[in-house]
C-alpha positions in Angstrom: 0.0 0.0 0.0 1.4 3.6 -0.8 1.0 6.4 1.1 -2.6 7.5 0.9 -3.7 10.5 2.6 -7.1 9.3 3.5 -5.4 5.9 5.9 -3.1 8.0 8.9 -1.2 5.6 11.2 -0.5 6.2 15.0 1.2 5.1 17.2 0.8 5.2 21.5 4.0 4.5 23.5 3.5 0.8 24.0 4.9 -1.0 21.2 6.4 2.0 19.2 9.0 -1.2 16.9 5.9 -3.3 16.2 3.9 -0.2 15.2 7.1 0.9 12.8 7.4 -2.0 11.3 3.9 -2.2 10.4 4.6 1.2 9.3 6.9 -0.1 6.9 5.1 -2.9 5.5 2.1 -1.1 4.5 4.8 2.3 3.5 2.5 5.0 5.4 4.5 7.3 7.5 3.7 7.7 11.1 1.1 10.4 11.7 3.0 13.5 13.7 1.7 13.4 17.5 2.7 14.2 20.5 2.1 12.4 23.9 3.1 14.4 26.7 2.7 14.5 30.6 1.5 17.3 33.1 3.4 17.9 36.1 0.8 16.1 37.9 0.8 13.2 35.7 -1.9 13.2 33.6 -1.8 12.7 29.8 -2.0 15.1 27.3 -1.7 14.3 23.5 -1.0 17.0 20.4 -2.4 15.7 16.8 0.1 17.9 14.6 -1.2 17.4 10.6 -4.8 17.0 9.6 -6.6 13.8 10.4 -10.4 15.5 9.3 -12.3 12.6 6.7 -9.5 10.1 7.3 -9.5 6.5 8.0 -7.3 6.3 11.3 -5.8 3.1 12.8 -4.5 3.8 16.4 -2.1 0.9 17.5 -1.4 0.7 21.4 -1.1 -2.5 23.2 -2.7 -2.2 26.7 0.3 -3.7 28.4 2.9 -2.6 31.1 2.0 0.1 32.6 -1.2 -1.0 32.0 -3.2 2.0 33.3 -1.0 4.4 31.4 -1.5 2.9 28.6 -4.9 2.0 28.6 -5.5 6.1 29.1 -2.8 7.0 26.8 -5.4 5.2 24.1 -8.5 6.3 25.3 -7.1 10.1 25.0 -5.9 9.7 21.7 -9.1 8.3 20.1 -11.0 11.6 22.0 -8.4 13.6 20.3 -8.8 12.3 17.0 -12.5 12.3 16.9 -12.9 15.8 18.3 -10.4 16.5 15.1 -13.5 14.9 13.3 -11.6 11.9 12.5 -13.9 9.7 9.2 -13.1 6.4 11.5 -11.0 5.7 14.3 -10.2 2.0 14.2 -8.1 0.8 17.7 -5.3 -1.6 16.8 -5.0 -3.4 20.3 -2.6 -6.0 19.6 -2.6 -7.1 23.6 -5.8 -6.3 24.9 -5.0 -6.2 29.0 -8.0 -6.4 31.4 -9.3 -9.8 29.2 -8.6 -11.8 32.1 -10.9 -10.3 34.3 -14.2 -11.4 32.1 -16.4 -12.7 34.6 -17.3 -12.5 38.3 -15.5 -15.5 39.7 -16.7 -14.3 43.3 -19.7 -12.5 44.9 -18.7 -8.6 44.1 -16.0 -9.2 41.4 -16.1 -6.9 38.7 -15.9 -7.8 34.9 -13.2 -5.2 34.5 -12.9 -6.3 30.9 -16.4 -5.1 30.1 -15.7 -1.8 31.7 -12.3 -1.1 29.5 -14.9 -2.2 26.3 -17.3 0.7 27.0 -14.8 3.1 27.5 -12.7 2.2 24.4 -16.5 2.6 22.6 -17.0 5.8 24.6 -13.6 7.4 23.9 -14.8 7.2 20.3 -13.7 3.9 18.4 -15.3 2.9 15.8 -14.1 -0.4 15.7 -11.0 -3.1 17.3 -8.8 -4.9 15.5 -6.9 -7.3 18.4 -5.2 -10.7 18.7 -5.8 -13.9 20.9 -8.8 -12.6 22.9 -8.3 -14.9 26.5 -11.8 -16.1 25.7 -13.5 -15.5 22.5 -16.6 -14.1 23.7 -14.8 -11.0 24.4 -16.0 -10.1 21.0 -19.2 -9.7 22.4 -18.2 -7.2 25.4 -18.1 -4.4 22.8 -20.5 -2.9 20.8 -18.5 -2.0 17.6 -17.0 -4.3 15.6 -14.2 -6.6 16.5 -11.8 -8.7 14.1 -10.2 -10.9 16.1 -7.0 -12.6 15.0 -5.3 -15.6 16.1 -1.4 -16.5 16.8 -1.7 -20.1 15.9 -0.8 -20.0 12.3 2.3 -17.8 13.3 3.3 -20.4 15.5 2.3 -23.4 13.3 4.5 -21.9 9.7 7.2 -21.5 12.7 7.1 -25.1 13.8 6.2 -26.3 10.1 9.4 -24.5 8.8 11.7 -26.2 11.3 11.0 -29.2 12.1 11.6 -32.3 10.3 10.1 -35.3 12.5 6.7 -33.8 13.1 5.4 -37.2 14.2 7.9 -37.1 17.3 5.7 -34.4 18.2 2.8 -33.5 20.7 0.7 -30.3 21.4 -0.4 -30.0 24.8 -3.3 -27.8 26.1 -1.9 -26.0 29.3 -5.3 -26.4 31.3 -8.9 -27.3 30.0 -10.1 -23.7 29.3 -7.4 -23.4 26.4 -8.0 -26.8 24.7 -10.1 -24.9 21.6 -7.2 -23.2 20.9 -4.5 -26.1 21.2 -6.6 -28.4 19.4 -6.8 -26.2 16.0 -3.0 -25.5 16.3 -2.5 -29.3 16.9 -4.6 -29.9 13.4 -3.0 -27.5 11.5 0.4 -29.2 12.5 -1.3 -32.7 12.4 -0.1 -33.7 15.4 -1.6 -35.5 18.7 -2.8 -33.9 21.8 -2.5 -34.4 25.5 -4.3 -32.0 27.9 -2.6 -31.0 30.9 -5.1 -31.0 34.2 -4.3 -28.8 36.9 -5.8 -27.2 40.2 -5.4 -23.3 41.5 -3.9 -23.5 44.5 -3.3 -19.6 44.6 -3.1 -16.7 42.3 -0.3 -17.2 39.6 -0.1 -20.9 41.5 -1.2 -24.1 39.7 -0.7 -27.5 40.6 -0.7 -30.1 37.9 -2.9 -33.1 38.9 -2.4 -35.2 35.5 -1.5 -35.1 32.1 -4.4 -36.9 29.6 -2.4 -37.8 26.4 0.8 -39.4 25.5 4.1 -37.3 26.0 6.7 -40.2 27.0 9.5 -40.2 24.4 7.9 -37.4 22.6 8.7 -33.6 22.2 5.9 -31.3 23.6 4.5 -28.0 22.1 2.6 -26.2 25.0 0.3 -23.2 23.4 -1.1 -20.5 25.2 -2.6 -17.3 24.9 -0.8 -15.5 28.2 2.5 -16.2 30.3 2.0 -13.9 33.0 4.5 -14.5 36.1 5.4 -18.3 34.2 4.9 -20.1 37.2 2.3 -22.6 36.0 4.3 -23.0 32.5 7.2 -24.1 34.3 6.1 -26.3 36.8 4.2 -27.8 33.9 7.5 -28.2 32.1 9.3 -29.7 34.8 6.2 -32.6 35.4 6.2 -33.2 31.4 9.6 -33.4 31.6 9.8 -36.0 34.8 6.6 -37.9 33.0 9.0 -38.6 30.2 8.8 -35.4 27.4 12.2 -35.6 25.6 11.9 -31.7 24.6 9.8 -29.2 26.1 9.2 -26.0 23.8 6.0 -23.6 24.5 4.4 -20.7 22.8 2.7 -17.7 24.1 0.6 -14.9 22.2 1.3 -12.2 24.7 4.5 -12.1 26.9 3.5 -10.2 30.2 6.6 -11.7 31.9 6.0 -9.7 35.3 7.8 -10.2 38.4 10.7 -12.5 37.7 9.2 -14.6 35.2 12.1 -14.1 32.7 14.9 -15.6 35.1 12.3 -18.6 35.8 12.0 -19.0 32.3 16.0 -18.9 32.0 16.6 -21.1 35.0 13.5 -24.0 33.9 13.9 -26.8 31.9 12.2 -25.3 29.2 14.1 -25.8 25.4 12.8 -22.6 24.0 9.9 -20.2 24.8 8.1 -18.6 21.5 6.4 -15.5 21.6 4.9 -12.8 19.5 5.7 -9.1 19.6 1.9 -7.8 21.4 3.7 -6.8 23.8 7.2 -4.8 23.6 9.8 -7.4 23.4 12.8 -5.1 23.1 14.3 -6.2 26.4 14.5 -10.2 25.4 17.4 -9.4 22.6 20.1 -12.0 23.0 18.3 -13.9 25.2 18.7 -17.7 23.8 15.4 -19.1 25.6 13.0 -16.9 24.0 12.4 -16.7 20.1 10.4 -13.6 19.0 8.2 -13.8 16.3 6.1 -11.2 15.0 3.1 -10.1 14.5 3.8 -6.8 11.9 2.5 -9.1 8.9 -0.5 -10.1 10.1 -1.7 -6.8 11.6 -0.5 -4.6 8.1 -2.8 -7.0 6.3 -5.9 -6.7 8.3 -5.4 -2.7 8.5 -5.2 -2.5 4.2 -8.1 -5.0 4.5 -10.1 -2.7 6.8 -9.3 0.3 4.2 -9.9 -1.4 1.6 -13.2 -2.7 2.6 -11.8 -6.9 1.6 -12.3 -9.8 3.6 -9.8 -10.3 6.4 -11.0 -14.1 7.1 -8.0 -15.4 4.8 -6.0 -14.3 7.8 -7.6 -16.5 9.9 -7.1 -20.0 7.7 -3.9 -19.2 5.6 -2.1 -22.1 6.5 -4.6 -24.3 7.1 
């Protein structure tokens, strides 16, 4: 795509290399904005060239610092539509609150409800995200929603370097993610096994029993979130005591909070694969964790969007 004054890019502060390389793929310049910070903290944001009639994508990940960022979006929306923006489309390539989708307890809130209607209320016209933590997400908000999915990053990954697929098992890190593991495991054409597993505490699992065949084989674990990676190492270290030969696993979003990179480091994990949601600047060098991105994927839906085509192809292209 060629720089067409009726599609402006911008970008937030969360992800600024995924959202220049995206940049570059689709060859539109950044749009000329400035996100600044009052003395007391709070946000303010400059639009500097015209955005009036324009088809705007927005691209902010609501990751670390969450908060900040999660404002950081909802103020440039306002500031776009208030410049009479045509359509104000919210690229959200990690979409933080998700897991909070339900009342688990008498009084919880559904936080991820609340950060829908204000992303509707700031302005959006409509979300293009990845790897919602459950699907019916979609519903939460009342503009549209394209959804996309890691797996078939993580499948042409696999598919491209390995050589003895049959050797080979994907594993569903708890029940709730099964879905997801089972359409990567097709796509790859490979077995499953389903790991079962109790909460014990918060960021504490403890894994009960494996269902599925993973002696003298090489696991795949796929999962949409690695927060703190306590559950996906003790998982790794039971797979690997049950008899898993090589233990790789893949994540969507890399939250990595507290010290989950040294447990990653320090597990008996072969490799880690992620995708760029979330900034991954600060994993450069580091030999457990591959980074794979998600630039192509997200350029493709935005010309799509523009362009008024079908984005479903994204959703089976290697199937």
């Amino acid at each position: 795509m060629s720089g067409d004054a009726k599609i402006k890019l911008f970008a937030g502060n969360s992800n600024i290399p995924l959202t220049k390389e995206i940049s570059r793929i689709l060859n539109i310049p950044l749009g000329s904005m400035v996100v600044g910070r009052f003395s007391d903290g709070e946000i303010n944001v400059t639009i500097n060239e015209t955005v009036r009639g324009c088809d705007v994508f927005v691209i902010q990940s609501v990751s670390t610092p969450v908060n900040d960022n999660l404002m950081e979006l909802l103020i440039i929306i306002d500031a776009l539509k208030r410049a009479s923006a045509g359509c104000v489309t919210a690229v959200i390539p990690y979409f933080g609150y998700a897991r909070q989708d339900r009342k688990a307890k008498a009084r919880d809130p559904i936080s991820a409800k609340l950060v829908a209607n204000l992303i509707t209320v700031a302005g959006a016209d409509r979300v293009l995200t990845m790897d919602l933590h459950v699907p019916q997400l979609e519903g939460f908000f009342d503009i549209p929603v394209n959804h996309l999915f890691g797996n078939p990053i993580f499948a042409e990954h696999f598919k491209n370097r390995i050589h003895d697929m049959e050797n080979y098992v994907a594993v569903s890190p708890d029940i709730g993610s099964v879905n997801r593991v089972r359409r990567f495991a097709q796509i790859l054409n490979i077995p499953l096994a389903i790991i079962d597993k109790r909460r014990v505490a918060a960021n504490q699992s403890e894994v009960l029993n494996i269902v599925g065949r993973i002696r003298g084989k090489k696991v795949i674990m796929v999962d949409d979130i690695i927060d703190t990676a306590g559950t996906l190492v003790n998982a790794a270290k039971v797979m690997k005591e049950k008899g898993a030969l090589e233990v790789h696993a893949c994540c969507t979003h890399g939250v990595l909070s507290a010290s989950a990179i040294s447990k990653v480091e320090n597990s008996c994990i072969d490799e880690l694969v992620i995708l760029n949601t979330i900034c991954t600047e600060h994993l450069t060098g580091n030999k457990k964790f591959n980074i794979l991105s998600v630039a192509d994927i997200f350029a493709q839906a935005i010309d799509s969007i523009y362009n008024n085509t079908s984005i479903s192809k994204l959703y089976t292209q290697i199937y």
